[in-house]
C-alpha positions in Angstrom: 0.0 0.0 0.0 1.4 3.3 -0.6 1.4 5.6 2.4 0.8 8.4 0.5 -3.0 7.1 -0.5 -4.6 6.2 2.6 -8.0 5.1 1.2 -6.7 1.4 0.6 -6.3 1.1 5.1 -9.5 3.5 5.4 -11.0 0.8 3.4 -9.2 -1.9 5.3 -10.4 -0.6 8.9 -14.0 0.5 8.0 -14.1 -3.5 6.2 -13.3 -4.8 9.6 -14.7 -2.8 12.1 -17.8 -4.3 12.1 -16.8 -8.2 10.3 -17.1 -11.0 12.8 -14.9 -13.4 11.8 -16.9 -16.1 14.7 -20.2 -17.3 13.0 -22.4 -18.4 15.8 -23.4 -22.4 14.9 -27.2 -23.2 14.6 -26.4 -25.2 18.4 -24.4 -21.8 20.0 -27.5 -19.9 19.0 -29.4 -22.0 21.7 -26.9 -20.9 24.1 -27.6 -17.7 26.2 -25.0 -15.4 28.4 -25.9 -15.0 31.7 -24.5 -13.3 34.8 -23.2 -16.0 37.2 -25.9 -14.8 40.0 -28.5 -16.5 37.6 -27.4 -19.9 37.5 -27.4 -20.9 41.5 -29.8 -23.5 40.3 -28.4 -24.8 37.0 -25.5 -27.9 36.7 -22.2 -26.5 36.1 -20.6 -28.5 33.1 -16.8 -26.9 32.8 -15.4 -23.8 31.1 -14.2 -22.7 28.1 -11.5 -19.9 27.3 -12.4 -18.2 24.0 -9.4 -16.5 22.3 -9.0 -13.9 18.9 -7.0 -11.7 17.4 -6.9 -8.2 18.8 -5.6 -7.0 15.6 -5.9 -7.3 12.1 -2.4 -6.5 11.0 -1.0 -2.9 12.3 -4.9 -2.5 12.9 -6.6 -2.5 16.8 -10.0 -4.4 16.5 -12.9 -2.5 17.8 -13.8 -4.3 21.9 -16.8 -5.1 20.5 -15.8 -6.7 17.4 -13.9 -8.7 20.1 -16.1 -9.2 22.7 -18.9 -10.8 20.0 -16.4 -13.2 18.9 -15.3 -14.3 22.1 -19.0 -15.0 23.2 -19.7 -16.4 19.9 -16.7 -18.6 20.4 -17.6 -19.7 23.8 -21.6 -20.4 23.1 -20.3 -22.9 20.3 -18.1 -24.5 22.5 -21.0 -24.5 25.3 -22.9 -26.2 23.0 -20.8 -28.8 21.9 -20.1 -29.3 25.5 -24.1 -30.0 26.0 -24.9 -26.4 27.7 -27.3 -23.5 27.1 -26.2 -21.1 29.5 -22.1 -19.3 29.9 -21.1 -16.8 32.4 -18.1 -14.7 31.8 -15.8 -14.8 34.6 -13.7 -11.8 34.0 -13.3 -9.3 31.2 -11.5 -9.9 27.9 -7.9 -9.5 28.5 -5.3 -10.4 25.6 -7.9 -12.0 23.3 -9.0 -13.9 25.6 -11.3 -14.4 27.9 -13.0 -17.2 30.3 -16.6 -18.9 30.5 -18.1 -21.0 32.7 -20.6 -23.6 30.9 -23.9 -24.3 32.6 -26.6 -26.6 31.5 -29.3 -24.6 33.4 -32.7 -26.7 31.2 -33.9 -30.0 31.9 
C-alpha cells in the first residue's frame, strides 16, 4: 500500500470494524449469556476460554468486534459441550477471555 494514499487502510479498517470473523453455529444460537448470579440453580458443566486476534495486522480491533467473537466462540463450545447457559468470569484481557458452561434446562 502506498502511504501516500490512505484510502486502501481506510477501506481496510471501515471492512473490519464491524466483520465477525466467529459465525455463531445453529447449536451456540441456543446458548444464552448469563450473569453468574443466575445460575445458582443450573448444573455447572466446565469452562471454556475463547481467544482472537486483537488486531488485524498494524490495525486495533474494535472491543466489541472482540467481545462478539469471544462469546460467539464460547456459546459454540458451550454447546458442543451440551450447555445452554455461559457466564463470563472476568473481562476480555489479551484475546481472551474465560466462560463458565452451565446446563441450566432439563
Amino acid at each position: 500500500m502506498n502511504p501516500r494514499h490512505p484510502l486502501p487502510v481506510v477501506l481496510l479498517v471501515l471492512f473490519t470494524a464491524g466483520c465477525t470473523f466467529v459465525p455463531l453455529s445453529p447449536e451456540g444460537e441456543a446458548v444464552r449469556v448469563a450473569p453468574a448470579d443466575a445460575v445458582a440453580d443450573c448444573e455447572h458443566l466446565g469452562s471454556t476460554t475463547a481467544t482472537q486476534a486483537e488486531r488485524v495486522g498494524p490495525f486495533r480491533r474494535p472491543p466489541e468486534s472482540l467481545e462478539e467473537e469471544l462469546e460467539h466462540a464460547a456459546r459454540n463450545a458451550a454447546a458442543e459441550m451440551g450447555g445452554d447457559t455461559i457466564t463470563p468470569r472476568g473481562p476480555v484481557a489479551d484475546g481472551k477471555r474465560t466462560y463458565d458452561v452451565h446446563r441450566c434446562r432439563p
